[in-house]
Backbone as JSON, one array per atom type, in Angstrom:
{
  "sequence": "XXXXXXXXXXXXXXXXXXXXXXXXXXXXXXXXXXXXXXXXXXXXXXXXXXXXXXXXXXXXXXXXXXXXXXXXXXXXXXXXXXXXXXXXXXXXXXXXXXXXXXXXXXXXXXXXXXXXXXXXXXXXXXXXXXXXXXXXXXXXXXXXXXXXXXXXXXXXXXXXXXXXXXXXXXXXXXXXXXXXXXXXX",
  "N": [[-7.05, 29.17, -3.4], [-7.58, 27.43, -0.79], [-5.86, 28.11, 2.66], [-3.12, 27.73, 1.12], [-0.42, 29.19, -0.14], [-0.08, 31.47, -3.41], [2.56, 29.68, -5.6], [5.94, 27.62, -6.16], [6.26, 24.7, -5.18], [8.5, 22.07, -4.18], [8.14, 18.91, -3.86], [8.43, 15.83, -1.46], [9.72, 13.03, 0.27], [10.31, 14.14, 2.45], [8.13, 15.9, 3.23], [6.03, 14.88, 2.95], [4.0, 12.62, 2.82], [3.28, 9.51, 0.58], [1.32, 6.95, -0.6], [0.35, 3.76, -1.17], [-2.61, 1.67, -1.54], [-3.59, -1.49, -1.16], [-6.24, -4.94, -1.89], [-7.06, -7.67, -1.54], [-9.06, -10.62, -3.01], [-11.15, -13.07, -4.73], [-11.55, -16.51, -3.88], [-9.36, -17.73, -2.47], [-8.54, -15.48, -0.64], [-9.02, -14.75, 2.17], [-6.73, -15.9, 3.21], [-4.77, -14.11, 2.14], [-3.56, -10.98, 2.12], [-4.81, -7.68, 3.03], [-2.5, -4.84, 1.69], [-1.06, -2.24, 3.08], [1.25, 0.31, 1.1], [4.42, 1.74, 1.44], [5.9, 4.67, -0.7], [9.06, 5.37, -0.8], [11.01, 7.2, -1.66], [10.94, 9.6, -3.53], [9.68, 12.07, -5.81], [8.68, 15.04, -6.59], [6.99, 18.5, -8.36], [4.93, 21.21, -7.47], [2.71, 23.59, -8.64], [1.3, 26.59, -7.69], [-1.52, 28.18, -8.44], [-3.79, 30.46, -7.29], [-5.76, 31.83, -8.35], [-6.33, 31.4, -10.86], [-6.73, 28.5, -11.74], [-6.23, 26.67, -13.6], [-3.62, 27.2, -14.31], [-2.19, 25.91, -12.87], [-0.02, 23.03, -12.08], [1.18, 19.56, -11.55], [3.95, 17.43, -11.13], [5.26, 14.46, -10.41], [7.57, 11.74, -9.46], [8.48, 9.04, -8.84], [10.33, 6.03, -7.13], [10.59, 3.02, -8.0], [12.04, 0.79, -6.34], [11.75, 1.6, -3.92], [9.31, 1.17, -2.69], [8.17, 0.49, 0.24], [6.94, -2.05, 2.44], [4.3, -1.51, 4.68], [1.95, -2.45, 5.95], [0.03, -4.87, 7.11], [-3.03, -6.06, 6.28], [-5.83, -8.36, 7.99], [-5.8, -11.8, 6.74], [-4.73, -15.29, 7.47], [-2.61, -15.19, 9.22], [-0.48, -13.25, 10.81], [1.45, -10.89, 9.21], [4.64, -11.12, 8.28], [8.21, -10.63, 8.18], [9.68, -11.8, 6.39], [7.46, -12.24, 4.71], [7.22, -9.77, 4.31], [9.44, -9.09, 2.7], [8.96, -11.27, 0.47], [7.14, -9.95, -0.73], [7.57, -7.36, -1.36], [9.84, -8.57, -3.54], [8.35, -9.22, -5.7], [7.0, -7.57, -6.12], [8.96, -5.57, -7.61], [10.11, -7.22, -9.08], [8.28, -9.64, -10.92], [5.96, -7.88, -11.06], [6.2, -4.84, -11.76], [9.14, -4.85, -12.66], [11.16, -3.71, -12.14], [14.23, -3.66, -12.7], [13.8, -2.57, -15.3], [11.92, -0.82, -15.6], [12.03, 1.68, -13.67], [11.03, 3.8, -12.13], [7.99, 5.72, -11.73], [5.88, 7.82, -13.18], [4.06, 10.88, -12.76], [2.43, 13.4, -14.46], [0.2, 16.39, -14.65], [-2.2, 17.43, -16.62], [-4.56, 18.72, -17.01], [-5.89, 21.29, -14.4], [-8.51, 21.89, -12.1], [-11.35, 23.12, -9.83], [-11.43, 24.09, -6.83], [-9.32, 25.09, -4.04], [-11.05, 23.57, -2.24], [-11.67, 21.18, -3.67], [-10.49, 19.91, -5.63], [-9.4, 18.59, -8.91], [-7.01, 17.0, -10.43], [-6.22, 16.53, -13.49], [-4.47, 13.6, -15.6], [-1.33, 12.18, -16.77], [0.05, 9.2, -16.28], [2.74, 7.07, -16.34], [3.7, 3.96, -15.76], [5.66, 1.02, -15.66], [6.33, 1.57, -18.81], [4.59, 2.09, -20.22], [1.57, 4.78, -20.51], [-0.88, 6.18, -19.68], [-4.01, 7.92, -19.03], [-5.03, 8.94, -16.13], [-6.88, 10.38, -13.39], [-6.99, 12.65, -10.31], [-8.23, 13.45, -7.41], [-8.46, 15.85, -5.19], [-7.64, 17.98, -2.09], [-6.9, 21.28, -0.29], [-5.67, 22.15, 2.16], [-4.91, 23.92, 5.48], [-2.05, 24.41, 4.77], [-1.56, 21.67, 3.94], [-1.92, 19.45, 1.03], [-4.09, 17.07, -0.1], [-5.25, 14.11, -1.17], [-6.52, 11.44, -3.42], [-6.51, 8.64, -5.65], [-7.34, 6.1, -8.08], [-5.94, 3.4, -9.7], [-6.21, 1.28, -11.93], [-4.7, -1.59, -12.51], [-4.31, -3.39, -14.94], [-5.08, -1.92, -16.91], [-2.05, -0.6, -17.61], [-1.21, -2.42, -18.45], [-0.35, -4.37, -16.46], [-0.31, -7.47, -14.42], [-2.33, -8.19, -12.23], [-1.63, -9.5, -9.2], [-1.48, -13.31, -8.16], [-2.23, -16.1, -6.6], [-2.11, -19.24, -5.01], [-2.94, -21.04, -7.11], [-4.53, -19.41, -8.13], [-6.84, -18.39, -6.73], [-6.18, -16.77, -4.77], [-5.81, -13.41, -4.88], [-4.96, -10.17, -5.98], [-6.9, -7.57, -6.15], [-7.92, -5.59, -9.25], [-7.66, -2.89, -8.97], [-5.55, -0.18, -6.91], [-5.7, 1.86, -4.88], [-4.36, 4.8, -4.15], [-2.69, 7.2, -2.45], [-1.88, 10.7, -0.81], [-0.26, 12.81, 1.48], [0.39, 16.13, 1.44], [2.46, 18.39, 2.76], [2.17, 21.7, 1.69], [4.68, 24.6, 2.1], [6.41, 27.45, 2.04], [9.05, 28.29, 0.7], [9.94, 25.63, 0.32]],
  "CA": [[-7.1, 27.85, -2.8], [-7.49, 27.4, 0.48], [-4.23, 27.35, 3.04], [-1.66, 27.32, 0.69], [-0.05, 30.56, -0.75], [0.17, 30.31, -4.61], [3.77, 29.5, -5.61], [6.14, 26.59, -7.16], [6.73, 23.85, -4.23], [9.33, 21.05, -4.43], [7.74, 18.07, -2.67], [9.18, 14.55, -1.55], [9.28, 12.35, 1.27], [10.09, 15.01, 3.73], [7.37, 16.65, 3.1], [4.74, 14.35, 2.99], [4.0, 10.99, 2.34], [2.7, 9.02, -0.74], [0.97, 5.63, -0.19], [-0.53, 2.8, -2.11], [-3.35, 0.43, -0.92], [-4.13, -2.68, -2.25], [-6.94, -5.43, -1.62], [-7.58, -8.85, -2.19], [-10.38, -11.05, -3.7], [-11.1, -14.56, -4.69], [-11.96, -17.56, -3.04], [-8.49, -17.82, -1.29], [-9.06, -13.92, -0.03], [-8.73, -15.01, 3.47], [-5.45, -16.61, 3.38], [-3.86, -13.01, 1.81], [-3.57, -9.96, 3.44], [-4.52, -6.06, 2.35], [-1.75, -4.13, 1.64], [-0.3, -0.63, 2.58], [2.78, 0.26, 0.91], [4.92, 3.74, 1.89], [6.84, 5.21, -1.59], [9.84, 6.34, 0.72], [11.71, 8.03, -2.57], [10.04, 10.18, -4.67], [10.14, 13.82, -5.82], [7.94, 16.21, -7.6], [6.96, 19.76, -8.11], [3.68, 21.71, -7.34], [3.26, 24.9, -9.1], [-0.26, 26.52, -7.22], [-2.56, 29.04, -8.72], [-5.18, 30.16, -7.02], [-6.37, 32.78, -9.57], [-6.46, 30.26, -12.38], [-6.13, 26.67, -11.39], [-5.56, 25.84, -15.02], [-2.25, 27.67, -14.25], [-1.53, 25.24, -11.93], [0.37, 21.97, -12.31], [2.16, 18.53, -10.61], [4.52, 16.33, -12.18], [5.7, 13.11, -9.29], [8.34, 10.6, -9.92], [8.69, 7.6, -8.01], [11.19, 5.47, -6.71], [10.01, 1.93, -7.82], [12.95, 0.11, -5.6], [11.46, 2.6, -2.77], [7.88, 0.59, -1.85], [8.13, -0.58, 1.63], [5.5, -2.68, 2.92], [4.05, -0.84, 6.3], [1.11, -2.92, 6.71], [-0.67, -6.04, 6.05], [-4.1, -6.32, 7.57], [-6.48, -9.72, 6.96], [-5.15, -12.83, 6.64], [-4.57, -15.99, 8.08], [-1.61, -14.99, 10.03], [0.25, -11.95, 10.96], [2.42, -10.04, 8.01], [6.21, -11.62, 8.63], [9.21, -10.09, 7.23], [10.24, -12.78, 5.22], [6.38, -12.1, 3.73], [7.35, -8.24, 3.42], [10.19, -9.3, 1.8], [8.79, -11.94, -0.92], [6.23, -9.04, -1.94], [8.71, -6.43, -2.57], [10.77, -9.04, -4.62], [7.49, -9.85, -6.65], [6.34, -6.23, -7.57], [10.48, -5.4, -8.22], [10.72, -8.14, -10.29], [7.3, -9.49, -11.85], [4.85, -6.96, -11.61], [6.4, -3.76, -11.83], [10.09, -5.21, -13.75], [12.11, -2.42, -11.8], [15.46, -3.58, -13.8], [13.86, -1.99, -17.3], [11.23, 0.34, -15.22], [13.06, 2.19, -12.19], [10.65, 4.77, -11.82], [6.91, 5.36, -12.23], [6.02, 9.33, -13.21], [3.14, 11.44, -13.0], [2.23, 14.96, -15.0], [-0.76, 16.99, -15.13], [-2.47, 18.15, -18.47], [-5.07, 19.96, -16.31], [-5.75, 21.22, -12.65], [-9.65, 22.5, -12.16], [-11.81, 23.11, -9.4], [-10.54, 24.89, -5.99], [-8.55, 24.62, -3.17], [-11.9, 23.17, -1.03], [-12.09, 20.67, -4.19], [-9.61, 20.16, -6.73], [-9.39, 17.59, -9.63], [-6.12, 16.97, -11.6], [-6.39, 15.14, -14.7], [-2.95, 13.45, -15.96], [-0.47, 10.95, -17.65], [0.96, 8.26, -15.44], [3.65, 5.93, -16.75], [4.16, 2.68, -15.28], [6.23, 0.13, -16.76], [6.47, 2.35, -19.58], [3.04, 2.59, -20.88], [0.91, 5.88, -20.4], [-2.27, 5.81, -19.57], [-4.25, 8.96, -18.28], [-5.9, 9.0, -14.64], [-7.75, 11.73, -12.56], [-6.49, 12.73, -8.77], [-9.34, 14.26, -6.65], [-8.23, 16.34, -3.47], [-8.43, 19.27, -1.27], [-6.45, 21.89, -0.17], [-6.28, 22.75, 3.23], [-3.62, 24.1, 6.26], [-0.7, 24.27, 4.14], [-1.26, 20.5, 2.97], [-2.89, 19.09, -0.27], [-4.35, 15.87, 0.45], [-6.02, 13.24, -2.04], [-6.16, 10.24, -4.0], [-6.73, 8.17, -6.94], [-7.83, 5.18, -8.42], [-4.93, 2.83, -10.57], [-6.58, 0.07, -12.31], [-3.43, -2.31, -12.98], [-4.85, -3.88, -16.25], [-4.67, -1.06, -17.8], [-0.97, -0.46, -17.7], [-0.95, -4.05, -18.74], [0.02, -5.17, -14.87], [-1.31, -8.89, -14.48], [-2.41, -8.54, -10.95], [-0.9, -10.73, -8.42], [-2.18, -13.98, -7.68], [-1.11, -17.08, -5.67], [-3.04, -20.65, -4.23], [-3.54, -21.27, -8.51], [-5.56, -18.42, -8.69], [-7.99, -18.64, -6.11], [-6.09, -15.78, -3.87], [-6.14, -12.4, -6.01], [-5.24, -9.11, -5.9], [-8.12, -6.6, -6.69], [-7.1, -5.06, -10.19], [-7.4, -1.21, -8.06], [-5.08, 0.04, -6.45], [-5.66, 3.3, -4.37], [-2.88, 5.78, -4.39], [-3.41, 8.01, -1.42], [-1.17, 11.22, -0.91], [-0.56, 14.02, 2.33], [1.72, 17.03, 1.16], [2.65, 19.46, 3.28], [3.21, 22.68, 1.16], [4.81, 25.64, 3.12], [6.68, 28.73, 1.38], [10.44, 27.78, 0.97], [10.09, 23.87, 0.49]],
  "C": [[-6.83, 28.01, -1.31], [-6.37, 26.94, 1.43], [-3.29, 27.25, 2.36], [-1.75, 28.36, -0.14], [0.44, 30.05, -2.37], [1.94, 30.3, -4.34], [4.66, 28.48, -6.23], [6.75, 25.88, -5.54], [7.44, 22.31, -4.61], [8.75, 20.31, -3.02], [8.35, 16.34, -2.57], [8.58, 13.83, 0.03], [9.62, 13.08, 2.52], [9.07, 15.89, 3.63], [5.94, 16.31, 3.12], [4.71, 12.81, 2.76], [2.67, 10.32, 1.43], [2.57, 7.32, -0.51], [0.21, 4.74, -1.05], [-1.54, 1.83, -1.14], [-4.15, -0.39, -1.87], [-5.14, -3.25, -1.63], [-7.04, -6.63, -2.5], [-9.02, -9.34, -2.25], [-9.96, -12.22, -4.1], [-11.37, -15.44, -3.22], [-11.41, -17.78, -1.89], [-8.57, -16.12, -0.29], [-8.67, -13.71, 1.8], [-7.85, -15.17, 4.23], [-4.32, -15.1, 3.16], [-3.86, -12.06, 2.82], [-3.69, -8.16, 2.49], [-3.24, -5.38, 2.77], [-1.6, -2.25, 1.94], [1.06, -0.42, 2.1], [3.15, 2.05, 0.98], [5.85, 3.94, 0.76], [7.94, 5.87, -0.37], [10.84, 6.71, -0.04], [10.61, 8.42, -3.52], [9.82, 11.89, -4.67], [9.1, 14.48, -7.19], [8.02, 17.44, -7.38], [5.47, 20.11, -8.0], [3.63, 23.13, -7.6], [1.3, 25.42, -8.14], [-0.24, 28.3, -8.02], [-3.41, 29.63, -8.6], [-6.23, 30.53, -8.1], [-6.7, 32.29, -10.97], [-6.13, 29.19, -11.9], [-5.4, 26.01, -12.63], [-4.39, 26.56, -14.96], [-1.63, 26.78, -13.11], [-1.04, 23.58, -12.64], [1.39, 21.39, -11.24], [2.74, 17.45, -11.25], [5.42, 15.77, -10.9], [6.7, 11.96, -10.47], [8.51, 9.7, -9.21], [9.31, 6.43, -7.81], [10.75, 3.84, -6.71], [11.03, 0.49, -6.33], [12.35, 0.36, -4.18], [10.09, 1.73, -2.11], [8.63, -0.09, -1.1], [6.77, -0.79, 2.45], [5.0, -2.19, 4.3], [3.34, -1.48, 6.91], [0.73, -4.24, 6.23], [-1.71, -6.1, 6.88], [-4.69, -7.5, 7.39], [-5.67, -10.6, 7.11], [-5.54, -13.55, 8.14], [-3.67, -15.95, 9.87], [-0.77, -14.25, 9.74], [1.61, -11.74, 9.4], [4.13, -10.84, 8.75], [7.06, -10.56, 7.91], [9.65, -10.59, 6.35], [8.84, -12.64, 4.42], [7.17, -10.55, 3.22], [8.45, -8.28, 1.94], [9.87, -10.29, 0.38], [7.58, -10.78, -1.47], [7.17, -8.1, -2.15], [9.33, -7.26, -3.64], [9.42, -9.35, -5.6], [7.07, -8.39, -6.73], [7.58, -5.56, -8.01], [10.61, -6.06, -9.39], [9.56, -8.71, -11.2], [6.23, -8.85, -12.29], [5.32, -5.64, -12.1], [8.19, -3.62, -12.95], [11.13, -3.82, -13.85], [13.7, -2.34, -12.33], [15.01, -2.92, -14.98], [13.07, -0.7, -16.56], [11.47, 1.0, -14.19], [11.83, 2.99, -11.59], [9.24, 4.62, -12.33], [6.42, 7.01, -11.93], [4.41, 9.68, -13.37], [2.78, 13.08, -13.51], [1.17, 15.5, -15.61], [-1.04, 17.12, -16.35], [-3.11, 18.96, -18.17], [-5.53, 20.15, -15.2], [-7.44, 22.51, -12.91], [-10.21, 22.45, -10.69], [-10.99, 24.47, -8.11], [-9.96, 24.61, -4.54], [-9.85, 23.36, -2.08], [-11.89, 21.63, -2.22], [-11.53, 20.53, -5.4], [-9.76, 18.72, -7.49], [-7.99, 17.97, -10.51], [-6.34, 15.96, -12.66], [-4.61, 15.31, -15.72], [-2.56, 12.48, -16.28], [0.23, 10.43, -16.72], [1.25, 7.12, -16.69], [4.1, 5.09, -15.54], [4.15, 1.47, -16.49], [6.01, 0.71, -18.71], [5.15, 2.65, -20.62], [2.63, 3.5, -20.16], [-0.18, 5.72, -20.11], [-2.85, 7.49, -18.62], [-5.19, 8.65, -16.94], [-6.12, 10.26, -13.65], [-7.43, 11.27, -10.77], [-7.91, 13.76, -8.66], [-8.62, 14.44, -5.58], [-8.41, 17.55, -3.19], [-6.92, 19.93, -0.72], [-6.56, 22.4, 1.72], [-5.18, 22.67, 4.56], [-3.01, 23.86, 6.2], [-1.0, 22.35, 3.89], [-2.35, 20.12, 1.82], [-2.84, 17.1, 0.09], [-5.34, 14.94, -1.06], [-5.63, 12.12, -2.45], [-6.92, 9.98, -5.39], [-6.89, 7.04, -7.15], [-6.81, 4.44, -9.66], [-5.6, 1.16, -10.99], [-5.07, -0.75, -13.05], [-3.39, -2.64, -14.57], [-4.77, -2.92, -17.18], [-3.45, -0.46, -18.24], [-0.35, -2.08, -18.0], [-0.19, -4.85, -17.56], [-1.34, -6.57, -15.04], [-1.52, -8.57, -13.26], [-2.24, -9.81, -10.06], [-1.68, -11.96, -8.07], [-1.25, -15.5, -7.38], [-2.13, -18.19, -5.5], [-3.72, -20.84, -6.17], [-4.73, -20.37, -8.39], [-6.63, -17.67, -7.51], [-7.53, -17.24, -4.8], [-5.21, -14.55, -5.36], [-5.85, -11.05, -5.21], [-5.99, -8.41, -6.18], [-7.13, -5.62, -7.67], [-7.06, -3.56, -9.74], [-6.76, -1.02, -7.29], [-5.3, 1.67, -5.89], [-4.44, 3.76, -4.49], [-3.27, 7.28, -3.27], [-2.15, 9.28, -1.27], [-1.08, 12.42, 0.48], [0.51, 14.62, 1.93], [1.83, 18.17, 1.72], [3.18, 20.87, 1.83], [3.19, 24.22, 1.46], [5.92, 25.8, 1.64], [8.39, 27.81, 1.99], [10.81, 26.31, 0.73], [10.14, 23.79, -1.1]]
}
């Protein structure tokens, strides 16, 4: 794999950063605002392989308390804090139900392709259902870079919605990732 020596790497938020992006839809669409959110706890491992990829594996845990809102783009009118703050308390408390679900985990089953072009395929739990989903990324000057595709509905998440309906979250959620991984980390 390209740039990165094999090895077993402990990765977190010093090391890289792990991001979500959302998008709205519906009628009201205008009135909302796209989301970035920054995981700013969270800890996994990265075992690398080059010589066999299927000897490779990544198992992420995630700090549901930890989403902080970085961006809001769109909308009517500029992102507030008192907005940042009523969406953390609404994916804490009704979408995501961080009193029973603290954490939201991810762990390979298998790791194919090669450093220029890698695919993991794996078991994410949120809100305690399983569901499997595929990471696509790349390998390249000591960081591993990619993303993924989180359809909410399928972890039985209602996606958010507000103005009786008419302003909507888009049931996808990207999941975007940069990980530095250097020898010793």
């Amino acid at each position: 794999m390209v740039g990165v020596a094999d090895g077993n790497y402990r990765v977190g938020p010093e090391s890289g950063r792990l991001i979500l992006k959302t998008a709205r839809t519906g009628l009201g669409a205008k009135a909302g605002h796209d989301l970035t959110i920054e995981v700013t706890r969270w800890r996994g491992n990265v075992v690398v392989d080059t010589a066999n990829p299927a000897g490779s594996s990544v198992t992420v845990e995630a700090d549901v308390d930890s989403f902080e809102i970085r961006d809001g783009t769109g909308g009517v009118k500029p992102l507030t804090d008192s907005d940042r703050a009523d969406i953390k308390n609404t994916i804490r408390g009704k979408l995501l139900k961080t009193a029973r679900y603290p954490t939201i985990t991810f762990a390979s089953r298998q790791v194919s392709g090669t450093g220029e072009a890698f695919r993991i395929d794996g078991d994410l739990t949120i809100v305690g259902t399983t569901q499997p989903v595929t990471v696509e990324g790349r390998l390249a000057d000591g960081h591993a870079r990619g993303s993924a595709v989180v359809v909410q509905s399928r972890w039985g998440i209602r996606p958010y919605t507000a103005f009786l309906g008419a302003l909507k979250l888009r049931d996808e959620v990207g999941v975007e990732f940069d990980v530095g991984l250097t020898p010793g980390a």
